[in-house]
C-alpha positions, -999 to 999 in steps of 0.1 A, spaced: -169 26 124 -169 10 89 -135 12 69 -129 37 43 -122 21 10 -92 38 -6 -107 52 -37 -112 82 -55 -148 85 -45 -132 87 -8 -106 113 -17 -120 130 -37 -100 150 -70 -65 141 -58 -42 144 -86 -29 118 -75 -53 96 -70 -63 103 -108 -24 96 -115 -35 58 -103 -55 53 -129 -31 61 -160 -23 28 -180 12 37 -185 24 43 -147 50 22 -138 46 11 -97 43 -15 -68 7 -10 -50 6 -32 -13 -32 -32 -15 -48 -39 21 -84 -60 19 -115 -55 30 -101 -71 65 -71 -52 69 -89 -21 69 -118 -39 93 -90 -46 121 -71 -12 112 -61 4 148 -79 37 157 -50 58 143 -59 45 114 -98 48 113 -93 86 127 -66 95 99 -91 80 72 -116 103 80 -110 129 57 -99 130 23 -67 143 25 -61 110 54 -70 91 29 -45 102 1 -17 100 31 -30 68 38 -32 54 3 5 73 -7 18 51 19 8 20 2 28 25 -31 57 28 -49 59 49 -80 78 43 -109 91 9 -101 74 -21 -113 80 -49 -84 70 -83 -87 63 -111 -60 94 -128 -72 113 -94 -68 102 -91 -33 133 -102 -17 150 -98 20 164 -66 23 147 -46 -9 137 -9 0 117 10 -15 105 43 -14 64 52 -6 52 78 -25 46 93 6 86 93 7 89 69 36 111 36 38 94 3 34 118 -25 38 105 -62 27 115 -92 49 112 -126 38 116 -159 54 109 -196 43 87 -202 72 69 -168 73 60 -152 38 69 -117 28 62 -86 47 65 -49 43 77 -29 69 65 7 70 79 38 94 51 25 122 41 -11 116 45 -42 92 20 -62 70 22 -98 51 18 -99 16 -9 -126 10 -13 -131 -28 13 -110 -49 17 -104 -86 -15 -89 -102 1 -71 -126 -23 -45 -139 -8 -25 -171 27 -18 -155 20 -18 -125 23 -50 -97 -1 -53 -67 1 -72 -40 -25 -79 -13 -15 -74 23 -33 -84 52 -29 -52 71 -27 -13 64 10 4 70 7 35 95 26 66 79 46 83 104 
């Protein structure tokens, strides 16, 4: 199965999917790459199958309404998905910065591309709503 980019082509007229795309929002997006979604477990890959998955999926991966940068992202910071779940960041010297969702975590691997107000940061896997 090839991964499903998260885009509005995938899920179709979300509102909130078009919400992503206004220059004034205000929010933290933990972006997964290409990769992530190529070793993404078969919850995953089932759950992305559809376009309402996909919306779950991608609600998962941001924040609305706070703008977080990398240098923000310390040990012990929660935030809220817009999906309305927990993610809790964990740092260490040795170990980066990872987001931990309801079901699994993922490592931030390049942070800070702020795009209007809004900060994204690549991980390198894809958080599993509950």
């Amino acid at each position: 199965m090839t991964p499903c980019p998260l885009n509005s082509q995938a899920a179709g007229p979300d509102p909130f999917v078009k919400s992503l795309r206004d220059p004034t929002l205000s929010a933290t997006i933990f972006a997964p790459t290409d990769a992530a979604f190529s070793k993404a477990n078969a919850a995953i890959k089932s759950a992305s199958s559809t376009p309402a998955g996909i919306v779950r999926i991608l609600k998962e991966h941001v924040v609305v309404g706070t703008a977080v940068s990398g240098n923000q992202l310390k040990n012990g910071l929660v935030l809220t998905s817009a999906l309305g779940q927990k993610l809790s960041i964990a740092t260490g010297y040795l170990y980066g910065t990872y987001v931990q969702g309801p079901k699994n975590r993922v490592r931030v691997t390049a942070s800070n591309d702020l795009q209007g107000r809004t900060y994204i940061h690549k991980v390198d896997g894809v958080l599993q709503p509950k």
